[in-house]
C-alpha positions as CSV (number, residue, x, y, z in Angstrom):
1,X,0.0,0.0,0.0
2,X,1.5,3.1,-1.3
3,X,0.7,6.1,1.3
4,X,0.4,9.8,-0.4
5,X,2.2,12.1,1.6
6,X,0.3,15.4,3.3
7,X,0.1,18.5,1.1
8,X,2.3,20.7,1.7
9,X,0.9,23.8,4.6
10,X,-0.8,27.0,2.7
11,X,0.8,29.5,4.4
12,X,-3.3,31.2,4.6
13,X,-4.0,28.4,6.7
14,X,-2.0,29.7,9.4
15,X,-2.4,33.1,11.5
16,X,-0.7,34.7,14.4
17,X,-2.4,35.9,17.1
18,X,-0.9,38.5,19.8
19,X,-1.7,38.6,23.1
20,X,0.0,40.8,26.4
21,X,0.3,39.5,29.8
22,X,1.5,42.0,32.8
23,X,3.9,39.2,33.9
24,X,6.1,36.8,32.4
25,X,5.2,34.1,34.4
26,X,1.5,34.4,33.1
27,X,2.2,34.8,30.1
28,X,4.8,31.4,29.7
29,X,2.0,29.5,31.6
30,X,-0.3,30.5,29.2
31,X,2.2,29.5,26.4
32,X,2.6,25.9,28.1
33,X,-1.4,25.4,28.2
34,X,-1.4,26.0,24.8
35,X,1.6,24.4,23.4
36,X,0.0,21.0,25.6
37,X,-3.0,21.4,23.9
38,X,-1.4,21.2,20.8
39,X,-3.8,24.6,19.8
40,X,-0.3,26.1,18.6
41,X,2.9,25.1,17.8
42,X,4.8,28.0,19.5
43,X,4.6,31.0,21.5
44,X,7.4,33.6,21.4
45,X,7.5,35.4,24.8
46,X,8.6,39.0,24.6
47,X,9.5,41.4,27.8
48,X,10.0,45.0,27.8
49,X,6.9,45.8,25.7
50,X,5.5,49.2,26.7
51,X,1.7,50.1,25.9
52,X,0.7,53.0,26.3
53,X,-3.8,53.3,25.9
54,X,-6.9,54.2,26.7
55,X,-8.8,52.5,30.0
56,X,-11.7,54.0,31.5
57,X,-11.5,57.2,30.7
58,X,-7.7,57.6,31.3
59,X,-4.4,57.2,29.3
60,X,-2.4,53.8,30.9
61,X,1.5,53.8,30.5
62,X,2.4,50.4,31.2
63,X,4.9,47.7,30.8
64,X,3.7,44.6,29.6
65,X,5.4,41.1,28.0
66,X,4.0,40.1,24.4
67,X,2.9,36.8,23.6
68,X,3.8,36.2,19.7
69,X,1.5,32.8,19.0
70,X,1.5,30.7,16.0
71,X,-1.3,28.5,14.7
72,X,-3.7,27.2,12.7
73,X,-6.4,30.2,11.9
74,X,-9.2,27.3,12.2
75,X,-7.6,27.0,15.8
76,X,-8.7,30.9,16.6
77,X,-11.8,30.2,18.3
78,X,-10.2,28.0,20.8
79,X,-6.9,29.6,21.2
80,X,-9.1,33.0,22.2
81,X,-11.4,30.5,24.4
82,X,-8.0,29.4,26.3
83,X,-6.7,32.8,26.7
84,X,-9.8,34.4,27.5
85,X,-10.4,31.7,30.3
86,X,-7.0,31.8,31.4
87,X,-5.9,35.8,31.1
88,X,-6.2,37.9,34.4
89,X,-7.4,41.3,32.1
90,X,-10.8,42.6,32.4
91,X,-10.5,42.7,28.1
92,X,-7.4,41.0,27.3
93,X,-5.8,41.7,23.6
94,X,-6.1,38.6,21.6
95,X,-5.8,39.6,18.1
96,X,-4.9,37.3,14.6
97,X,-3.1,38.3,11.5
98,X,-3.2,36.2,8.8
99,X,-0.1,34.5,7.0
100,X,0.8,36.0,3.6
101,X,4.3,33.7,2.8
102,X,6.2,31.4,5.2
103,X,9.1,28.8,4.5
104,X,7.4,25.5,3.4
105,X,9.1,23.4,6.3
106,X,8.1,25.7,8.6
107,X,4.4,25.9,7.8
108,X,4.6,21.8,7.9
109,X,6.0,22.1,11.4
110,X,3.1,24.5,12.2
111,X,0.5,21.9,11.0
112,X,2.4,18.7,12.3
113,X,2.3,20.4,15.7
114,X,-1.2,21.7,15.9
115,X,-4.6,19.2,16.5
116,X,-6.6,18.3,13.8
117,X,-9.5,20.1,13.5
């Protein structure tokens, strides 16, 4: 029985969502959670992130750590589910950006290390 190998990853299949923390070590348990889960493949945690916005009625200036999250886009709803569930922010940012281009090993990775849908 001949097996035909999996298509190679459209990089549109794939999105990456941000999302801050106000700690690091929220923001890497977070990352673990989903990593387990298998709802993305891999979470870049970034410190030193400074946002400055808007929050009831007053301009915040504050330092935060950026989670950079790649995944499936069909993965979205849950990844936001996860975060939502798990994030200590009255409205946490958990925003997606599609994929335009990746390397074609890399987006195979991506897919190998994210469930099925």
């Amino acid at each position: 029985m001949i097996l035909n190998p999996p298509e190679a990853a459209s990089p549109g299949d794939f999105i990456v969502v941000f999302v801050t923390f106000p700690d690091a070590d929220l923001a890497a348990s977070l990352a673990k959670t989903l990593v387990t889960e298998k709802l993305v493949a891999c979470v870049n945690i970034l410190p030193g992130v400074r946002s400055v916005y808007a929050w009831e009625g007053k301009v915040c200036d504050e330092n935060e750590i950026l989670c950079v999250i790649k995944t499936r886009r069909v993965l979205f709803g849950a990844v936001r589910e996860c975060v939502t569930a798990l994030h200590p922010y009255q409205v946490p940012e958990i925003i997606a950006l599609p994929l335009v281009e990746g390397n074609a090993p890399y987006l195979d990775w991506l897919r190998d290390e994210t469930r099925t849908p």
